[in-house]
C-alpha positions in Angstrom: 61.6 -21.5 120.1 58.6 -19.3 119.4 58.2 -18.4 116.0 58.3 -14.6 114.9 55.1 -12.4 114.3 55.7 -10.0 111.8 52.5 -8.1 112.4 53.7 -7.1 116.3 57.0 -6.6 114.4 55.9 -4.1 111.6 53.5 -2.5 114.1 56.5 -2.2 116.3 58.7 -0.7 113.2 56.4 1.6 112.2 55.8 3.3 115.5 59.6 3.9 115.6 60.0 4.9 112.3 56.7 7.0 111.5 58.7 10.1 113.6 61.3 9.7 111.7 60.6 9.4 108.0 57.5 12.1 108.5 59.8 15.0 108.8 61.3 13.9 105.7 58.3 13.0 103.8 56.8 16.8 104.7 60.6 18.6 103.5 60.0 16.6 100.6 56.6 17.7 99.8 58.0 21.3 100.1 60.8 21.3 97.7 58.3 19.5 95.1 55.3 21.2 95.8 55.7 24.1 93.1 56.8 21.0 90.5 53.6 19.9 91.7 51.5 22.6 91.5 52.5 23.3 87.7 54.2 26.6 89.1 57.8 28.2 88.1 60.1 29.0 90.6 58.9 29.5 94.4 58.8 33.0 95.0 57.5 33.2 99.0 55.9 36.3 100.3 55.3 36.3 103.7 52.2 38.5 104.7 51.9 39.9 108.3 51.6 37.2 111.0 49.1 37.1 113.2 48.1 35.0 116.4 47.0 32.2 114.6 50.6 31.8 113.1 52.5 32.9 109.9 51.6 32.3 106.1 53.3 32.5 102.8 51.9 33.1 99.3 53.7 32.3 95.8 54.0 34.7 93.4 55.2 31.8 90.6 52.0 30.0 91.5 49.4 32.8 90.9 47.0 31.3 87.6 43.5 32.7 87.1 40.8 29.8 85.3 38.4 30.3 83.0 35.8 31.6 85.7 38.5 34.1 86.9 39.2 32.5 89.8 43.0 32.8 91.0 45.2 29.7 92.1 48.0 30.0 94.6 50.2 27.9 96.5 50.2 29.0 100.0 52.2 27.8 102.7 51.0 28.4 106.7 52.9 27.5 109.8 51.1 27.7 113.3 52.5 29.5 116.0 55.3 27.8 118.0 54.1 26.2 121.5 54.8 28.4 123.9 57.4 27.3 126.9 56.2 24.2 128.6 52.9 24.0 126.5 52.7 21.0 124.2 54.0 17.5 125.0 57.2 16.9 124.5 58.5 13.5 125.8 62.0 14.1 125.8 63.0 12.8 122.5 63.0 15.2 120.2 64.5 18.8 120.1 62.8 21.6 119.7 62.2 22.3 116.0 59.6 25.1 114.6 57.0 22.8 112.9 57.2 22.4 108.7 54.1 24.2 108.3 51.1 22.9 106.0 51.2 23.6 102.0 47.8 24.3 100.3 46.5 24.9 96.8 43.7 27.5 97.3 41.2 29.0 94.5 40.5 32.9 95.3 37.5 34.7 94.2 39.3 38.2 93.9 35.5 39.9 93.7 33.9 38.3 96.6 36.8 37.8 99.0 36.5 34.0 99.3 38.6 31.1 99.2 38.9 27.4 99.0 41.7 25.1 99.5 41.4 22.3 96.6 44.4 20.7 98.1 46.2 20.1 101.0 49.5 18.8 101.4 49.5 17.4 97.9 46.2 15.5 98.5 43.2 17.0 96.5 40.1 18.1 98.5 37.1 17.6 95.9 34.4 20.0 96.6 35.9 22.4 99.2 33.4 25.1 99.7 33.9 28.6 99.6 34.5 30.5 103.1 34.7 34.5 102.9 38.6 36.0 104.5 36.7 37.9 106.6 37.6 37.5 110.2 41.0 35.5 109.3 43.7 38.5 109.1 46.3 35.6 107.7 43.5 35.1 104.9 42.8 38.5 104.4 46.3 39.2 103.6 47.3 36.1 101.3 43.8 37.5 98.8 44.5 40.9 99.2 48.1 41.0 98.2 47.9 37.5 95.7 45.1 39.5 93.2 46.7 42.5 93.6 49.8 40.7 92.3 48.3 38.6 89.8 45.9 41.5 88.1 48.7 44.2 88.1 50.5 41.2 85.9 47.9 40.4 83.8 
């Protein structure tokens, strides 16, 4: 009798289960993503979608710093494959994809942005990029400072 190898077999269990539990891991992340954040309730506005996909903003997330720079939780979703584009081997159904969650800094003044976290995971020295050409972007600043300074 040959004796078990438990590397072929984890390798083998986590290929069938990394479909599975990443879906779940990534609703997760949603539901505790303002908890995470430090925000108050989720309060999604969806700005105008463009061809690059659709994006949220949070309204319970908006915090300026010290520098007055704003934080916001923002959520985007890429647009759905269209018919027969993508792979799709069969096994799962079609679902629209989760979407990606980031925390970004805005500079209200000089219409830039940086996302200092992605999914939950912190991206130390993200460097500022201008909205400027990105309509989704454009949006999410315009209408999160005009939010945030008309509450201040």
């Amino acid at each position: 009798m040959r004796p078990i190898r438990l590397d072929g077999a984890a390798h083998w269990l986590g290929r069938r289960l990394a479909p599975l539990i990443a879906p779940l891991l990534a609703s997760m992340l949603l539901l505790l993503a303002p908890a995470l954040a430090g925000a108050g309730p989720v309060d999604w506005h969806e700005v105008p979608a463009t061809a690059e996909g659709r994006q949220w903003w949070d309204s319970g997330s908006l915090r300026f710093d010290r520098e007055g720079r704003l934080s916001v939780l923002s959520r985007f979703q890429p647009p759905a494959p269209a018919e027969g584009e993508g792979e799709d081997d069969g096994r799962t159904a079609a679902r629209p994809a989760i979407g990606t969650l980031y925390v970004m800094q805005l500079d209200c003044d000089q219409a830039l942005y940086r996302d200092t976290s992605v999914n939950g995971l912190p991206r130390w020295q993200a460097e500022w990029r201008p909205v400027a050409g990105d309509g989704l972007m454009t949006s999410v600043l315009n209408e999160a400072c005009a939010a945030a300074t008309a509450s201040r």
